[in-house]
N, C-alpha and C positions, 0 to 999 in steps of 0.2 A: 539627702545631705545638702546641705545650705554650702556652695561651693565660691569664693571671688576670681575674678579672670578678669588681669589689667592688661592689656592691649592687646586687641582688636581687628590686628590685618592681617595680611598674604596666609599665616599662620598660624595666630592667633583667634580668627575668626570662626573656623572648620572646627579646632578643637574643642571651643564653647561650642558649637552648635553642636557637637558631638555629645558633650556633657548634659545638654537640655533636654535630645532626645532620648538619651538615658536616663530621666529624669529626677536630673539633680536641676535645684534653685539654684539661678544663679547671680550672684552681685556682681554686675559690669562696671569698669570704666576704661574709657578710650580718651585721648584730646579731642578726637572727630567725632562729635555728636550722631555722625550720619552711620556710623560704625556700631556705637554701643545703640542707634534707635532699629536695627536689624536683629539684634537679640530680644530687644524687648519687647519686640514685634511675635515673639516666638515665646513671648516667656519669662524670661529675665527680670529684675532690675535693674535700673543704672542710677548711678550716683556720680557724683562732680570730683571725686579726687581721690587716690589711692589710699589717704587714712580712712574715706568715711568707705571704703569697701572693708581693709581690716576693724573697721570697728563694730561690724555689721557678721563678719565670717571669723571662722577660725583657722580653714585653709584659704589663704592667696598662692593663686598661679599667675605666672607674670611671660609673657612673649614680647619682647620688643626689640624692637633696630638696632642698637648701640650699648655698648658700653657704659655712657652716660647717660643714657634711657633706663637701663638697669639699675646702676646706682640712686641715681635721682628717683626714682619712683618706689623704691628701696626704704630711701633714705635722707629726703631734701625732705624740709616744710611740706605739712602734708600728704608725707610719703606713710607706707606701711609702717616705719618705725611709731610714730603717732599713733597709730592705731591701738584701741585699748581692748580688744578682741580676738586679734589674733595668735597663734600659736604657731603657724607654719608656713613657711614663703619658699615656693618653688617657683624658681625664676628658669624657665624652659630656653632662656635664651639664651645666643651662641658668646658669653661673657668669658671663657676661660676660666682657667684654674684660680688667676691672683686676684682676679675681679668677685669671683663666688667666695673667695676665703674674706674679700674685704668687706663685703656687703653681709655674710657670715657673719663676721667678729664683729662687723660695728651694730647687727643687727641684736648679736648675743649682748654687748654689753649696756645695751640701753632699754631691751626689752627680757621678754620669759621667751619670744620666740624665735625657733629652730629655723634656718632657712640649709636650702640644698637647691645644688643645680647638677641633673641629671647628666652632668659631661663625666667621661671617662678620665677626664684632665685632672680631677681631683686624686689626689692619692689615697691609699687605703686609709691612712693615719687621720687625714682630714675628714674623711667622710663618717669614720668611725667618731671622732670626735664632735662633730654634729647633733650625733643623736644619742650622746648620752646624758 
């Protein structure tokens, strides 16, 4: 399975190289070149910006630092919203419940895909509502 995996560190590194050795493709990207050239060293591709990973996969997983790391990557120029491939945005990072519903909703009304972040913060009714 052709898998995307945007950012790259402390976190996000392990669980791509987990997915590689279980051999799934994978499309990288990171801002740290020296980050996404350790996957590709193993396997991978990388590409320069998180649309051209959703445009390429149909699942993106997303690990990053911030809040606005997550929305922005989500959702700025360039980001996954762009992306004319994707279908699924799991964002593994630690964004909260109103941060996952907004990157969610602006994710549903501009594209066909489904985004979820695997926190217990979401409520049942949200979560349900994601995936129908």
């Amino acid at each position: 399975m052709d898998i995307g995996f945007i950012g790259l560190g402390k976190m996000g590194f392990p669980m791509a190289r987990r997915l590689i050795e279980a051999g799934h493709q994978l499309i990288v990207f990171d801002t740290r070149k020296e980050a996404a050239d350790r996957l590709v060293a193993m396997g991978a591709a990388a590409v320069s910006s998180p649309k051209e990973v959703a445009d390429r996969v149909e699942s993106v997983m997303a690990s990053l630092p911030s809040l606005q790391a997550s929305l922005e990557v989500a959702t700025a120029h360039n980001g996954v919203i762009e992306g004319n491939r994707v279908k699924r945005f799991v964002d593994l990072s630690t964004v909260g419940s109103h941060m996952a519903v907004r990157i969610h909703d602006l994710l549903k009304s501009a594209t066909s895909c489904r985004s979820t972040a695997p926190s217990r913060a979401a409520s049942a009714a949200q979560r349900k509502e994601r995936w129908r």
